[in-house]
Structure formats: structure tokens, C-alpha cells
N, C-alpha and C positions, 0 to 999 in steps of 0.2 A: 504494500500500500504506500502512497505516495503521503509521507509527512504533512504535505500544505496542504492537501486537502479534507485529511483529518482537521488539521490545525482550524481551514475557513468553514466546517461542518461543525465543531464546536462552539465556534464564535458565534454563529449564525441562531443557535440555539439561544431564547430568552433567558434571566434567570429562573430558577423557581421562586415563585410568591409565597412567602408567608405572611401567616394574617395576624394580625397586631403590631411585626416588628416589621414589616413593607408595608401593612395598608390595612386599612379599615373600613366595615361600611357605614354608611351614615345616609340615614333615608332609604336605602338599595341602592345607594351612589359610593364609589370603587371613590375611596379618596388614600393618596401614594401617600407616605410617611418620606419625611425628609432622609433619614435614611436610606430607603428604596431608590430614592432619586439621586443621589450622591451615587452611590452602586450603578446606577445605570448610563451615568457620565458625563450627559449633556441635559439642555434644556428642548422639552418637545415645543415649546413656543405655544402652550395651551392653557398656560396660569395656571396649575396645578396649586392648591394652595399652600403646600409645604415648599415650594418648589425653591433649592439655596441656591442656584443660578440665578434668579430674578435679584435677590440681596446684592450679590456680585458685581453686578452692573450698573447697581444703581448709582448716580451722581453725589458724593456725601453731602456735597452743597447745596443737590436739589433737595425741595421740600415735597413730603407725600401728598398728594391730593384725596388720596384713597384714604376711610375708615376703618381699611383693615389692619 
């Protein structure tokens, strides 16, 4: 078997979800745990609300508009 493609068939594969310490649900609505999304790598650009790439970005000088 050829290494790399082992290697991009692993990768390819999600992680496994666990429930309380990746996510929770609230309502019947799939809400990510900042740690799941740290583990995942990037920002999907979907407001997620634990989401520590949104913090990252943000301007310190700018001021929040948002009540969240």
C-alpha cells in the first residue's frame, strides 16, 4: 500500500464527536464546544457560538456592537 494514500484517507476522515466535551444540544440545535472547534482548526465562517477564531480576529481597539 502506498503511505500517502493511507496518510490523505485518514485525514479525510472527521473526528469522532463526543457529546458534552465537542458539543451539546440545546433546543435539538448541534451547538460545537470551543474545544471541538480549536481541534478542528479553522473557522467554518458560520458564527458558531463558541467559535475562538472569531476572538482572534477581532480588532482590540474595535468596540463590540453585539450583546453577546
Amino acid at each position: 500500500m502506498d503511505p500517502l494514500k493511507i496518510r490523505t484517507t485518514e485525514q479525510a476522515q472527521p473526528p469522532e464527536l463526543r457529546e458534552k466535551e465537542d458539543f451539546y444540544l440545546e433546543d435539538g440545535v448541534v451547538v460545537f464546544t470551543e474545544q471541538y472547534l480549536l481541534r478542528k482548526g479553522s473557522c467554518c465562517l458560520c458564527g458558531c457560538r463558541h467559535c475562538p477564531y472569531r476572538k482572534q480576529k477581532k480588532n482590540p481597539d474595535q468596540k463590540s456592537t453585539s450583546s453577546l
